[in-house]
N, C-alpha and C positions, 0 to 999 in steps of 0.2 A: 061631471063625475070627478071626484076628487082620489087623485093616488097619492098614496102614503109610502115613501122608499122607507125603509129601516137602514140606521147607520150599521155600519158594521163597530159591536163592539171591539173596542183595543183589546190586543192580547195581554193576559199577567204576563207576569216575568218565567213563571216558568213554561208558560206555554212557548216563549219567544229563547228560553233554553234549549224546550226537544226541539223544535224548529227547525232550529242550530244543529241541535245532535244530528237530526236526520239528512240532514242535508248531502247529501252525495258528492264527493272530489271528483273532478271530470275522470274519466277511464278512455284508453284505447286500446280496442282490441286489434292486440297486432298479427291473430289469426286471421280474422276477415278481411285486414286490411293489405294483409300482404298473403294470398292463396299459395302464391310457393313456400314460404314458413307454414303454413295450414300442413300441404301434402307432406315437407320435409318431419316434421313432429310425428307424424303420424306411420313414417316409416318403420320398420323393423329394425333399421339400421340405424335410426336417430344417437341411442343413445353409445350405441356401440365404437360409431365416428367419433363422438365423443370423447371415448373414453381412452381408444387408441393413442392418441398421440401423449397424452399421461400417463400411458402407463406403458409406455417402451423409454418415456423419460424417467417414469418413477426406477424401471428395469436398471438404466444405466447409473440413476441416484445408489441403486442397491449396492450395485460391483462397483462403485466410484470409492462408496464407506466401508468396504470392507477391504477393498484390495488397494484402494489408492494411496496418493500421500495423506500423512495426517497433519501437515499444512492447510486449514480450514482453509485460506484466501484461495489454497490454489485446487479447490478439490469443490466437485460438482455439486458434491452431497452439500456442500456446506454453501456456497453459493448461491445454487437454483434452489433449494428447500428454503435456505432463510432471509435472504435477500430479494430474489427475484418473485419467485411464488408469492412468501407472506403480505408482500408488497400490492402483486398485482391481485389477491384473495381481500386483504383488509380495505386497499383504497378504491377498486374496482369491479372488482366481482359482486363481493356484498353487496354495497351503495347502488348499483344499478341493474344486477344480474341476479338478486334475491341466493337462494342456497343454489344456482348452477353451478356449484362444485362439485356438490353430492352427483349431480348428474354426471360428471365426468370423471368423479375421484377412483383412484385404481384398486382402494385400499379395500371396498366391499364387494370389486369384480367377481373374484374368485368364490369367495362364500356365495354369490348368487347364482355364479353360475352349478355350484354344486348341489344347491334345492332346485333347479329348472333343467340341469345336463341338459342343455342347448345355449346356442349363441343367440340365433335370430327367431327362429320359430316361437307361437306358441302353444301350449300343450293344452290340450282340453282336458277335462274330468273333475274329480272333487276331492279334493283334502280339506276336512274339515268345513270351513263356512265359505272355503274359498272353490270357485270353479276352472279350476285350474289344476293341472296335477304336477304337485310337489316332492321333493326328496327330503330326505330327514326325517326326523320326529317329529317335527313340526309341534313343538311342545307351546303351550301360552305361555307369556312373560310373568311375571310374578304381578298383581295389582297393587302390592305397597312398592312396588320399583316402577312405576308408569310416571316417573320422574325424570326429572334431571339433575339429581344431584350425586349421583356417582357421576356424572359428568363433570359436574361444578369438583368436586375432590379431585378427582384425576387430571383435569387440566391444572388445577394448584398443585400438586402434587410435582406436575411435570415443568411447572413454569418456576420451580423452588430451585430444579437443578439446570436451568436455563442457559447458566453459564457455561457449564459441561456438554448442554443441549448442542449450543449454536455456533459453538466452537470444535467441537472431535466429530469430524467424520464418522469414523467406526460407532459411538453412541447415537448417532444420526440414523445411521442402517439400520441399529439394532432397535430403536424406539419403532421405525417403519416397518421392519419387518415383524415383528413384534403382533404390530395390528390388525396384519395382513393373518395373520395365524391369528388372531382373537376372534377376527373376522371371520374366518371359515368356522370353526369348531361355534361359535354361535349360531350362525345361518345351517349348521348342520342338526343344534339340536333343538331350536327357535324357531317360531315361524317368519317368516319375511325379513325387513332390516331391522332385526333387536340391536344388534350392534351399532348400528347408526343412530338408531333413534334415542337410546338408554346407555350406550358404556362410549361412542369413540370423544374423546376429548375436545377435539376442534368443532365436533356438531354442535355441543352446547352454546359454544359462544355466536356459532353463525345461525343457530335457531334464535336468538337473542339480536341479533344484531338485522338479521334477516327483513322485522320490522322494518326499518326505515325505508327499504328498497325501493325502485322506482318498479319493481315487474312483481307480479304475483300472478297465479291461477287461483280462477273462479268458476262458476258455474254462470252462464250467464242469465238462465232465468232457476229462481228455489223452486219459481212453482211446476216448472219441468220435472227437477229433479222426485218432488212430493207423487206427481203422477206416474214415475217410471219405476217398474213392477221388479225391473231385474236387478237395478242396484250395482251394476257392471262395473261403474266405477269402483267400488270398493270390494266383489265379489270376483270381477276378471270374466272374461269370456273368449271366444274363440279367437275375439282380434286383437284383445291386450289382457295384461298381468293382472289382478286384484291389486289396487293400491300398497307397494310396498310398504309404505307408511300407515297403512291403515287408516286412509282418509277418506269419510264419504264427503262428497264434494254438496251436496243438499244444505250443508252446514258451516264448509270449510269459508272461515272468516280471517283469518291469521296465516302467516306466511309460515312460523315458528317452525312446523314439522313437515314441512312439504320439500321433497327432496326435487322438483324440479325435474323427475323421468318421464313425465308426459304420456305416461300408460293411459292414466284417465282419457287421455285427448284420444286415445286409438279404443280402448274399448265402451265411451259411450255411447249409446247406439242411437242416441238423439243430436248429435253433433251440439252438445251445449257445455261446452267449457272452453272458457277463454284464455287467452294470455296476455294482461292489460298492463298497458302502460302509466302507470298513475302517479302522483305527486310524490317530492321528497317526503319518510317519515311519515305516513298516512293512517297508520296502525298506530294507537294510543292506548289498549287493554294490559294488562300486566295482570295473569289470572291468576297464578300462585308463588307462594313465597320460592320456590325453587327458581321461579325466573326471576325472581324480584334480588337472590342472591347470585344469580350469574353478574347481574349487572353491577351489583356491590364488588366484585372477586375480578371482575376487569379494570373495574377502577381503581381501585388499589393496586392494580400489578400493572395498571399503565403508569402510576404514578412511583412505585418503585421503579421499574425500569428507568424511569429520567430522571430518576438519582442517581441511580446506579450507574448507568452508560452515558448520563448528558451531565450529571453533578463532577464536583471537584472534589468530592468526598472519598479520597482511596481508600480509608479504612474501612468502608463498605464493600467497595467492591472488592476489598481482599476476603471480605468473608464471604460473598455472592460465591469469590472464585476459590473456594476452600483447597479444591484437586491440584489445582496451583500452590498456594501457597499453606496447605498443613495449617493453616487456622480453624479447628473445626470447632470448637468453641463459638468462635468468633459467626461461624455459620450456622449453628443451634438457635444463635441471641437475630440474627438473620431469619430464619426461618420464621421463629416464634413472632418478631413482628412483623413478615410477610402474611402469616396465615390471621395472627390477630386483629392486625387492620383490615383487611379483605371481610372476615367473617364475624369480628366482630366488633370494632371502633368504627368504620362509614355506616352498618347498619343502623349502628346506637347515634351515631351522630343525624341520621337522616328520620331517625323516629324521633328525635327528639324536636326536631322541624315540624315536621308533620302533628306533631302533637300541636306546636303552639300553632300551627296553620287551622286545625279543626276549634281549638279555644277561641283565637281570634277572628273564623269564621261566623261565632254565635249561634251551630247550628247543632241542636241536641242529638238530632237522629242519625247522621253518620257517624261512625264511629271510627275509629284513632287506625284499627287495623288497613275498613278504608282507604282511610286517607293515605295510609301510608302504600298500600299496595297501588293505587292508582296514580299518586304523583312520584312513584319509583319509575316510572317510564321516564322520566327527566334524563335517569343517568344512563339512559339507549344511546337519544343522537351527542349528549355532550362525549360518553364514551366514546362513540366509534366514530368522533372528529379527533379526538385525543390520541387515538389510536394512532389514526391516519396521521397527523403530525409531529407522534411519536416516529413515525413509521419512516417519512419522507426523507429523512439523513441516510435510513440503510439503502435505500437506491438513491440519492443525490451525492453520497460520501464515497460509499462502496458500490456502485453500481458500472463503473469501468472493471469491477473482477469480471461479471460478467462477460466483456469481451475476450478477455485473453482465455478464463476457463471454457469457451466454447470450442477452442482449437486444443485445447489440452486437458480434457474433464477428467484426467485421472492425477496430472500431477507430474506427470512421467518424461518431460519435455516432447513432448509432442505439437505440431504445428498444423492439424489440419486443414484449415482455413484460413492461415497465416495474419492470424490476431494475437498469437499465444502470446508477442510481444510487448504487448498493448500495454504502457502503463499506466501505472493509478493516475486518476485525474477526476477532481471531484466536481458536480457539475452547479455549475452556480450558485456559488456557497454564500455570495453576497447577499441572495434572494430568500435562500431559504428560510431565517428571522419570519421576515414578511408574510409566507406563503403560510407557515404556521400560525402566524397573529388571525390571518384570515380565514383559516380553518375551525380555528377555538372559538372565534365570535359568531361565524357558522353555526354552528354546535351549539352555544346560548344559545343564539334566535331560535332555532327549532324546539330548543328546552322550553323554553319559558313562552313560545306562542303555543306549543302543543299541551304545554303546563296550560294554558288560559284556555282551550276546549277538552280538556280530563275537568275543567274547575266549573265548566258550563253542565257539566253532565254530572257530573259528582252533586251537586250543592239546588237548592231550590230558589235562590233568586240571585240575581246578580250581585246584590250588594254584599251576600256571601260570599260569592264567588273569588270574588275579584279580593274581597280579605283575605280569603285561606291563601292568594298565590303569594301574599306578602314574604313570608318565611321560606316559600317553597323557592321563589327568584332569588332570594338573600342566598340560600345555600346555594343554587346553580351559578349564583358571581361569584360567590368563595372559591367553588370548585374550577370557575375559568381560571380567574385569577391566581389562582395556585401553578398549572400548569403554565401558565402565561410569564408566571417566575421563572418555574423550572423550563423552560425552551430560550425565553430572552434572556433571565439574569436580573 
C-alpha cells in the first residue's frame, strides 16, 4: 500500500506578511508573577499612596511660586517642576512606566474627588451608563471634541511662552494652579476624566508618547471579556470605579488613553486583566491625524528648544525671551515660526515623503493618506529620544540646584538639611555629547525597524514593502541627523 504525503505549499508573500503581523511580542504579566503587586493594585488605597507624596509636593511647589523668591535656580517651583520632574516624567516614567503619572498626578485629585465625595470607598448605584453613584451633572463631552487637539493647541500655546514658563516662579503656580480649577469645574459638570482625557496639555503628549512604553494593561483573554455580561470594567461595580477613561478593556489595544488607575484590575469580576511587561516601542498604529499631529508639534518644539537653549544664536533667544528684553516684534516673527513649522512645514514635509514612499512602492491600492498616517509613528520613538537628549543637560547641567533647593525650597535662606550650601556643579559634562549621540541612534533604530513592520502590514508583498521604506528611512536620517548637529555642533 502505497502513501502519498502532500508537500506543504510555500506561503505567498503576503501570507508570510500576516504571519508577521500576527505574531505576538513576548508579554509578562507582572500581576501573576508577583501576587503582592496583584493584592497591592487592587487596593483602595493603591492609587491614593500614590498620589500623596505629589501632591503635598505639588502643595509646597504652590506656596514656593507664589510666596517665594523669584530667583528661578533658588526656588522649588522652578527647580522640582522643570528640572527634576520633566526629567524623571520624559526619560523615565514614559519609557518604562506608560502614563503612571496620571495615576499619581495631583492636578485631577480634587475634580474627582468631588464627582465620588469620598477618598477610599466605593459608592454603588447608577448615573447614567455608569453603576456607580456620581456627583455633578455628569454631562457627555461633545463628540466633535473626542480629540486631542485642543490639547495639541494648548500645549503649543503654552510651550510659545516657555521662557516666561521655566524661568518665574509666580507664572509656574499660576499655570498649576490654573489646572487644578480647570480640573474641578470640568469633573463637576463632565462625566469622569474630561479634563484629562480632552483639555490638560501634558496628557496629549504622554498619550503619544505612552506608545513606546515597556508596561501596558490588557485584558488577558477578549474571549473572557466577549462572555462577561456586567461589563464592570468600563460600567464600575461595587469593588471599583467605571473606567475613568472610559475604557472597555474587551478592546483596549493602545496604551494612548489609559490613565494607569487600575480600577479595571479591582472591579473585574473575572480577575482577567493584566499588567504586562512587553518590548521597547511595541504599539506601531497612529489612528488619527490629531495624533499624527501631536507627534509633528513635539518635534518641532524639541528642535526649537536646541536652538534656542543649546544654539549660539542670541537673537533668537532674545525674542523666545521677549519679558526680558521688550523685543516683542521680534517674538511674533518667533511665534509665527514655532507654530508654522510645528503645524505646518514637518507635516508638508513628511507628506511629501510619504507620497514618494507610496509612488515608489507601485502599489495602487493604498492610498497617500495611508501612508502617511501609518508611517507617522516614526516620529514617536525618534521624538521621545530627542526628547530625552534634549532633556539630559537640565539634570546633568542644572541638577546640583536640586540639592541645595531641598534645604531652602522657598529662597528664604534656609538650611534645613544643611545642603542649601551646595554649589553648582555640573555632572559629567564630558560624557554627555556621547550619551546623546547614543540616544538619537536609539531613536533611528526603533524608527526605521518599526517603520519596516508598519511596511509589512501596510503594503501586499515585500517587494513593496521594503520600497516604500526608502523615503520614509531618508527622512528619519534627516531628522537624526539634524539634532545630531544641534546637540554636537
Amino acid at each position: 500500500m502505497r502513501i502519498q504525503i502532500k508537500s506543504k505549499k510555500p506561503d505567498s508573500d503576503e501570507q508570510v506578511l500576516t504571519n508577521i503581523w500576527k505574531k505576538q511580542e513576548p508579554r509578562i504579566d507582572l500581576l501573576k508573577k508577583f501576587p503582592i503587586l496583584d493584592k497591592f493594585v487592587k487596593s483602595r488605597y493603591f492609587q491614593n499612596l500614590l498620589i500623596l507624596p505629589s501632591l503635598i509636593v505639588f502643595y509646597m511647589i504652590l506656596i514656593a511660586g507664589f510666596f517665594g523668591t523669584p530667583v528661578g535656580n533658588k526656588n522649588i517651583a522652578i527647580v522640582f517642576t522643570w528640572i527634576l520632574w520633566w526629567f524623571l516624567l520624559i526619560a523615565i516614567l514614559v519609557p518604562f512606566a506608560s502614563r503612571i503619572w496620571c495615576a499619581m498626578c495631583p492636578l485631577p485629585f480634587f475634580g474627582e474627588l468631588a464627582q465620588r465625595l469620598t477618598f477610599f470607598r466605593v459608592r454603588e448605584g447608577k448615573t447614567g451608563p455608569l453603576k456607580n453613584k456620581m456627583f455633578g451633572l455628569n454631562r457627555k463631552w461633545p463628540r466633535f471634541l473626542k480629540n486631542i487637539w485642543v490639547q495639541n493647541i494648548s500645549f503649543l500655546a503654552l510651550c510659545t511662552f516657555s521662557a516666561v514658563l521655566v524661568t518665574r516662579p509666580f507664572v509656574t503656580a499660576m499655570v498649576l494652579g490654573s489646572m487644578i480649577i480647570l480640573g474641578i469645574l470640568f469633573a463637576l459638570v463632565y462625566r469622569l476624566r474630561v479634563f484629562c482625557s480632552y483639555i490638560c496639555p501634558v496628557s496629549g503628549f504622554l498619550s503619544l508618547y505612552s506608545m513606546t512604553s515597556t508596561l501596558e494593561v490588557r485584558s488577558r483573554s477578549t474571549d473572557e471579556c466577549k462572555k462577561c455580561k456586567s461589563k464592570s470594567c468600563i460600567t464600575g461595580n461595587e469593588k471599583g470605579y467605571g473606567c475613568p477613561w472610559f475604557i472597555y478593556m474587551g478592546k483596549h489595544e493602545r496604551n494612548n488613553y489609559c490613565g494607569l488607575c487600575m480600577e479595571c484590575v479591582k472591579s473585574c469580576p473575572n480577575d482577567n486583566i493584566a499588567l504586562n511587561l512587553r518590548p521597547f516601542a511595541s504599539e506601531t498604529k497612529i489612528k488619527s491625524f490629531d495624533e499624527a499631529w501631536k507627534g509633528f508639534i513635539m518635534l518641532g518644539l524639541a528642535m526649537a528648544y536646541s536652538i534656542i537653549l543649546l544654539g549660539t544664536n542670541g537673537q533668537i533667544k532674545d525674542w523666545a525671551n521677549a519679558l526680558e528684553t521688550g523685543m516683542w516684534t521680534g517674538f511674533l516673527k518667533y511665534s509665527g515660526i514655532l507654530w508654522s513649522s510645528s503645524l505646518l512645514l514637518l507635516p508638508a514635509v513628511f507628506l511629501g515623503f510619504s507620497f514618494l514612499s507610496k509612488l515608489i512602492s507601485g502599489n495602487k491600492e493604498v492610498s497617500v493618506k495611508e501612508v502617511f498616517l501609518n508611517y507617522s509613528y516614526v516620529i514617536v520613538p525618534l521624538g521621545l529620544l530627542s526628547w530625552i537628549a534634549f532633556s539630559l543637560p537640565l539634570i546633568f547641567v542644572n541638577g546640583s540646584y536640586i540639592i541645595s533647593v531641598i534645604s531652602d525650597p522657598m529662597g528664604w535662606g534656609w538650611d534645613l538639611f544643611g545642603t542649601a550650601g551646595f554649589h553648582w556643579q555640573p555632572l559629567l559634562p564630558e560624557y554627555l555629547v556621547y550619551i546623546q549621540i547614543i540616544l538619537l541612534t536609539t531613536g533611528l533604530y526603533f524608527a526605521m525597524t518599526r517603520a519596516k513592520t508598519i511596511s509589512e502590514r501596510l503594503f501586499n508583498t515585500r517587494k513593496q514593502a521594503i520600497r516604500s521604506l526608502i523615503p520614509i528611512s531618508l527622512f528619519s536620517l534627516i531628522v537624526c541627523f539634524a539634532f545630531l548637529r544641534f546637540f554636537v555642533g
